[in-house]
Backbone atoms as SQL, in Angstrom:
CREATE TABLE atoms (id INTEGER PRIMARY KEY, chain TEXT, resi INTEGER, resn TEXT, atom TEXT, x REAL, y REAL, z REAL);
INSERT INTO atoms VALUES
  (1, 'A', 1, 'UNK', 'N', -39.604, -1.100, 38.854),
  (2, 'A', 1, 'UNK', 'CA', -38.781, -2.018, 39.635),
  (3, 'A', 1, 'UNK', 'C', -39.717, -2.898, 40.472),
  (4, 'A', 2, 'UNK', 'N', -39.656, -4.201, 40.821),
  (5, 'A', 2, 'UNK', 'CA', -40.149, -4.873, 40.882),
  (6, 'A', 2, 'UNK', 'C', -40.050, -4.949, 43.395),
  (7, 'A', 3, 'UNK', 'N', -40.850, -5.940, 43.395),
  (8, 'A', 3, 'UNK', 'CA', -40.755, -5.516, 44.780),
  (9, 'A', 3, 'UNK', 'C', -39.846, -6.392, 45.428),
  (10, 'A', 4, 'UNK', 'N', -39.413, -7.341, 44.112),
  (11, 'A', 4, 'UNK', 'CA', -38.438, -8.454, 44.857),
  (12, 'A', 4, 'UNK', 'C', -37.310, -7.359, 44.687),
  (13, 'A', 5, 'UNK', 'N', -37.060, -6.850, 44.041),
  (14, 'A', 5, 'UNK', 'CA', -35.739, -6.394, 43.334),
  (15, 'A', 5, 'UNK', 'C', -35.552, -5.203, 44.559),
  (16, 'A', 6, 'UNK', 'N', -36.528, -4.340, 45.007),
  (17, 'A', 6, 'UNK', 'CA', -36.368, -3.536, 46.032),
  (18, 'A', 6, 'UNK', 'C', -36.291, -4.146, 47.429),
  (19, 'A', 7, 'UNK', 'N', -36.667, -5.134, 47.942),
  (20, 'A', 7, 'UNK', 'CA', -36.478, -5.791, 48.369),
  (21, 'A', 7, 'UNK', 'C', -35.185, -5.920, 48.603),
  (22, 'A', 8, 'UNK', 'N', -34.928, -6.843, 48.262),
  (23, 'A', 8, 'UNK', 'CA', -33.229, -7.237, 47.845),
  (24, 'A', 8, 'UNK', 'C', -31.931, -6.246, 48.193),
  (25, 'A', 9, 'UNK', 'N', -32.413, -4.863, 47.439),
  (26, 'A', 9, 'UNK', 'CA', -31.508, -3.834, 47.845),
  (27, 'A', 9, 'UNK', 'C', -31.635, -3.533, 49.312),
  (28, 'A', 10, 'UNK', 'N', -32.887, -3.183, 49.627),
  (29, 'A', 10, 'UNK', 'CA', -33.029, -2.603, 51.224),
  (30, 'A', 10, 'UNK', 'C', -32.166, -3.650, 51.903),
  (31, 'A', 11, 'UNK', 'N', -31.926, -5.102, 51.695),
  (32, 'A', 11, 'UNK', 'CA', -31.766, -5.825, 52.118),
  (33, 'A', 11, 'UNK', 'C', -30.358, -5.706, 52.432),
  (34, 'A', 12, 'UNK', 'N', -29.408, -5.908, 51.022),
  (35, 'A', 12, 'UNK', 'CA', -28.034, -5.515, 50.668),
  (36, 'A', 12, 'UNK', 'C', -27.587, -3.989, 51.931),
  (37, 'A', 13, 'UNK', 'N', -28.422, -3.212, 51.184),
  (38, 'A', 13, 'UNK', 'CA', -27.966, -1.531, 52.189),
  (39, 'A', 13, 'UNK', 'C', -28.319, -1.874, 53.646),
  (40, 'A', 14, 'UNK', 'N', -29.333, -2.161, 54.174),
  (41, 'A', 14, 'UNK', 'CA', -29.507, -2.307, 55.532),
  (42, 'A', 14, 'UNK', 'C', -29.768, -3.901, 56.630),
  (43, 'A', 15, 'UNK', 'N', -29.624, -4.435, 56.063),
  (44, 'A', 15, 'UNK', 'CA', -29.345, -6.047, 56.671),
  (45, 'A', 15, 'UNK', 'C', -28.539, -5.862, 57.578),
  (46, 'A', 16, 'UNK', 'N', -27.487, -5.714, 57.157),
  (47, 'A', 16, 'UNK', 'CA', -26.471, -5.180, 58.875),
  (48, 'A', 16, 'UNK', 'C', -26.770, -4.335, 59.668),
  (49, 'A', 17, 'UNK', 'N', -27.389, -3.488, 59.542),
  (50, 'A', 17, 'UNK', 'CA', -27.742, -2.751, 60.352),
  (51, 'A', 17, 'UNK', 'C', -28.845, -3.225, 60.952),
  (52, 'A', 18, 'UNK', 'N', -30.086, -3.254, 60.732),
  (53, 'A', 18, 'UNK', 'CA', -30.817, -4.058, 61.007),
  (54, 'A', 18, 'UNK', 'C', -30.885, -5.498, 62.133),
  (55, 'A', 19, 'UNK', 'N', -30.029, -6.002, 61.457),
  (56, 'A', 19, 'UNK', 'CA', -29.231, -7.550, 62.106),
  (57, 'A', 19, 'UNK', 'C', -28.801, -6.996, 63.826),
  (58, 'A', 20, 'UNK', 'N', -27.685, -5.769, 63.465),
  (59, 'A', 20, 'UNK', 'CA', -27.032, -5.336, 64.425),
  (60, 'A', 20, 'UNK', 'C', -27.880, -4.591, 65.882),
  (61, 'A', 21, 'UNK', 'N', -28.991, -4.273, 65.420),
  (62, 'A', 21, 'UNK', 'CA', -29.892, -3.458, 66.081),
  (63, 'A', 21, 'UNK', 'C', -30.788, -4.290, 66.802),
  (64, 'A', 22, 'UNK', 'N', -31.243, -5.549, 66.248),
  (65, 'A', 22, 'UNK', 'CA', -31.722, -6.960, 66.664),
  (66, 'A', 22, 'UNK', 'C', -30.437, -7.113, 67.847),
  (67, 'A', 23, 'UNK', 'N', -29.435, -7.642, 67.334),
  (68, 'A', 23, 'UNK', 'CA', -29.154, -7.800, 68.258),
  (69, 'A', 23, 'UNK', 'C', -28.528, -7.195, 69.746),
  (70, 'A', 24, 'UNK', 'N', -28.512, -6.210, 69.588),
  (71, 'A', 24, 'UNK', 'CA', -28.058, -5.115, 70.827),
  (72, 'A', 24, 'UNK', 'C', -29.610, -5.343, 71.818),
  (73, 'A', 25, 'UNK', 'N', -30.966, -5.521, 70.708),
  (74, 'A', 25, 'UNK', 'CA', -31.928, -5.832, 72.002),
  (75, 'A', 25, 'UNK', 'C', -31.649, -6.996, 72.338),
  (76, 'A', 26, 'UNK', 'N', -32.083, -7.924, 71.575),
  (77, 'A', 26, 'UNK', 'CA', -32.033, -9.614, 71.964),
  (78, 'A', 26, 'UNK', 'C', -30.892, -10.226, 72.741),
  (79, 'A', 27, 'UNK', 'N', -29.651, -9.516, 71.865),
  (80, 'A', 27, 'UNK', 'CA', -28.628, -10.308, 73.041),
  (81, 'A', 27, 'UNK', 'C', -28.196, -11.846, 72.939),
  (82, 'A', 28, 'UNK', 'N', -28.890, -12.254, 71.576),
  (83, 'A', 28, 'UNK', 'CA', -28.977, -13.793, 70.875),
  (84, 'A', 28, 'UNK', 'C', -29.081, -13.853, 69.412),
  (85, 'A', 29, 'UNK', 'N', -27.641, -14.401, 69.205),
  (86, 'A', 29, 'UNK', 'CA', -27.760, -14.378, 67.115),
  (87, 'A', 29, 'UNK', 'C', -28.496, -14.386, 66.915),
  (88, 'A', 30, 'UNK', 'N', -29.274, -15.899, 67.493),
  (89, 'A', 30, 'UNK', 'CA', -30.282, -16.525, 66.865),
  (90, 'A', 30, 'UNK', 'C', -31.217, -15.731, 66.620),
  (91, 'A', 31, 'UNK', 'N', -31.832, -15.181, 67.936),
  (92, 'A', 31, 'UNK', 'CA', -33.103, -14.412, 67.705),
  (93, 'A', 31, 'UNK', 'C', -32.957, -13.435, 67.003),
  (94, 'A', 32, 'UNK', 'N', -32.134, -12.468, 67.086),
  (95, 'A', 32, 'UNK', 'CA', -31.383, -11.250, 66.357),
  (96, 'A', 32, 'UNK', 'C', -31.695, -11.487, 64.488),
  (97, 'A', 33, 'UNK', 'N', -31.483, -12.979, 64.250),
  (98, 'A', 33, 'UNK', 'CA', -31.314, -13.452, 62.807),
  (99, 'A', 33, 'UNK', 'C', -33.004, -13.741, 62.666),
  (100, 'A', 34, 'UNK', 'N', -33.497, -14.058, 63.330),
  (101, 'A', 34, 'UNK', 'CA', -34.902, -14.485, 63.022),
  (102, 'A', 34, 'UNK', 'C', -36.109, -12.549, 63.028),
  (103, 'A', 35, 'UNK', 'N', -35.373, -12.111, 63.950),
  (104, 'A', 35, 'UNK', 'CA', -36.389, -10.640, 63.917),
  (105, 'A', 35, 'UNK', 'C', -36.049, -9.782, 63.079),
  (106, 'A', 36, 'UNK', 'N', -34.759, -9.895, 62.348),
  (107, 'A', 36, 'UNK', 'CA', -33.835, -9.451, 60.867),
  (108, 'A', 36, 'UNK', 'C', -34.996, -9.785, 59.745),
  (109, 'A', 37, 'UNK', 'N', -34.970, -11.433, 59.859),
  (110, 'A', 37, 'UNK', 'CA', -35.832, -11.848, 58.924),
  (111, 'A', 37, 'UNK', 'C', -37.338, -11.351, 58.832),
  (112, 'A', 38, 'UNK', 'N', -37.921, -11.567, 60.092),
  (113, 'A', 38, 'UNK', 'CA', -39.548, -11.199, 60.043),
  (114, 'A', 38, 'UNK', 'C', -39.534, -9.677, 59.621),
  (115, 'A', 39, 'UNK', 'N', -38.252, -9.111, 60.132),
  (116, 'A', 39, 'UNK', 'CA', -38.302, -7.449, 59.726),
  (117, 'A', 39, 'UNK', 'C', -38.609, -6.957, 58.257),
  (118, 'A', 40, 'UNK', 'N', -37.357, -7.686, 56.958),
  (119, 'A', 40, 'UNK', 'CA', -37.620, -7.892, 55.787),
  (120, 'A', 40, 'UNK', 'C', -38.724, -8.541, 55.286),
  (121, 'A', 41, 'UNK', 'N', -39.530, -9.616, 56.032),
  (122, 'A', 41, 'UNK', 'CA', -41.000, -10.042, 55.326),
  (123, 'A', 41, 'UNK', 'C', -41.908, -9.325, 55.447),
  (124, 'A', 42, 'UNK', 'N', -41.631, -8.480, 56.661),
  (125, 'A', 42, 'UNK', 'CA', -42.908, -7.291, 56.963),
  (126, 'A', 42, 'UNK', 'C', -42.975, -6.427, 55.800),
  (127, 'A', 43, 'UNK', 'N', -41.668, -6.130, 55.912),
  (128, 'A', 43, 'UNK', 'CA', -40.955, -4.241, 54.820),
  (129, 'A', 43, 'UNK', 'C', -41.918, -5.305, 53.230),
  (130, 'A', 44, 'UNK', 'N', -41.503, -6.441, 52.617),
  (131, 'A', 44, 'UNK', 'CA', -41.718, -6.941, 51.454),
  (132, 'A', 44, 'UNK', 'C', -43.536, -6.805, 51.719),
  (133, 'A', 45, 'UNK', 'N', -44.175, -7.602, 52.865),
  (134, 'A', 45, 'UNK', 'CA', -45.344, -7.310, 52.525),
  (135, 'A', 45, 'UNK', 'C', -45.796, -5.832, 52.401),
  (136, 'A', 46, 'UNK', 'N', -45.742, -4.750, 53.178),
  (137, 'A', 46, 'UNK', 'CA', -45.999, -4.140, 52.762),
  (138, 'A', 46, 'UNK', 'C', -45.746, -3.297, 51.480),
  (139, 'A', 47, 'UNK', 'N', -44.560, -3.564, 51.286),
  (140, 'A', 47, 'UNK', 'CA', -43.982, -2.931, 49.660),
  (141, 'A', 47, 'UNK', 'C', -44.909, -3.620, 48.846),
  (142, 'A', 48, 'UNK', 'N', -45.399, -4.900, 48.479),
  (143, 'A', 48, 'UNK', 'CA', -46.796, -5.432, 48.192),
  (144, 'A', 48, 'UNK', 'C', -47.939, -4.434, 48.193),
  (145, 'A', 49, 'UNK', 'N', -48.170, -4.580, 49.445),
  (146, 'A', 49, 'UNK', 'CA', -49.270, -3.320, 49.513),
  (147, 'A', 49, 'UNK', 'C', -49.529, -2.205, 48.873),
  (148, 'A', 50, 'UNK', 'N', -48.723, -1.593, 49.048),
  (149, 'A', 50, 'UNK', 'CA', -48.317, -0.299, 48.293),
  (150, 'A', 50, 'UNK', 'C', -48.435, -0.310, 46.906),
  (151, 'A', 51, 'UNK', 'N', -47.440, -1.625, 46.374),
  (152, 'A', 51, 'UNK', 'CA', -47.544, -1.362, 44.693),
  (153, 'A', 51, 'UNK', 'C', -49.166, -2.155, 44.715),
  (154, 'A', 52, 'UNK', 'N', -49.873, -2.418, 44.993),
  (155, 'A', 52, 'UNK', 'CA', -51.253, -2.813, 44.310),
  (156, 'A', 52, 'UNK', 'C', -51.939, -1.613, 44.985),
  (157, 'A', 53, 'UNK', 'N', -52.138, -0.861, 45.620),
  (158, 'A', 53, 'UNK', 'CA', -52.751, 0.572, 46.498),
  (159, 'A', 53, 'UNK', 'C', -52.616, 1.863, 44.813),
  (160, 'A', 54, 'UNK', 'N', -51.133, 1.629, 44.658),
  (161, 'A', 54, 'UNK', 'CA', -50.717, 3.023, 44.012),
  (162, 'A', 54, 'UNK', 'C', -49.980, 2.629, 42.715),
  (163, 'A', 55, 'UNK', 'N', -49.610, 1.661, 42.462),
  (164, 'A', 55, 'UNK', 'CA', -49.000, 1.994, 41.001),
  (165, 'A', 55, 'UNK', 'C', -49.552, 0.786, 40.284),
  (166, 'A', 56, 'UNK', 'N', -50.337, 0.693, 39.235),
  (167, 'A', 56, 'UNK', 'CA', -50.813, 0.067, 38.449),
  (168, 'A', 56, 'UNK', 'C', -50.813, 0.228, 36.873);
């Protein structure tokens, strides 16, 4: 499975939650929607990481 494709799911299963947890700190969609996002680019880079570390 590919890391977009896992990606994607974590995304689907926990985006709301995530989103929701942003915002209970922030207290601002906006920001709430932007630390959602950097959250999923982090999780993708490192899922990157990982598949070039360990599965080849």
């Amino acid at each position: 499975m590919s890391t977009e494709l896992i990606l994607e799911r974590l995304m689907r299963e926990y985006g709301d939650s995530v989103f929701r947890m942003c915002f209970l700190y922030l207290k601002d969609y906006h920001l709430a929607e932007d630390a959602t996002q950097g959250t999923f680019m982090k999780a993708m880079k490192k899922l990157k990481d990982y598949f070039e570390l360990h599965i080849k």
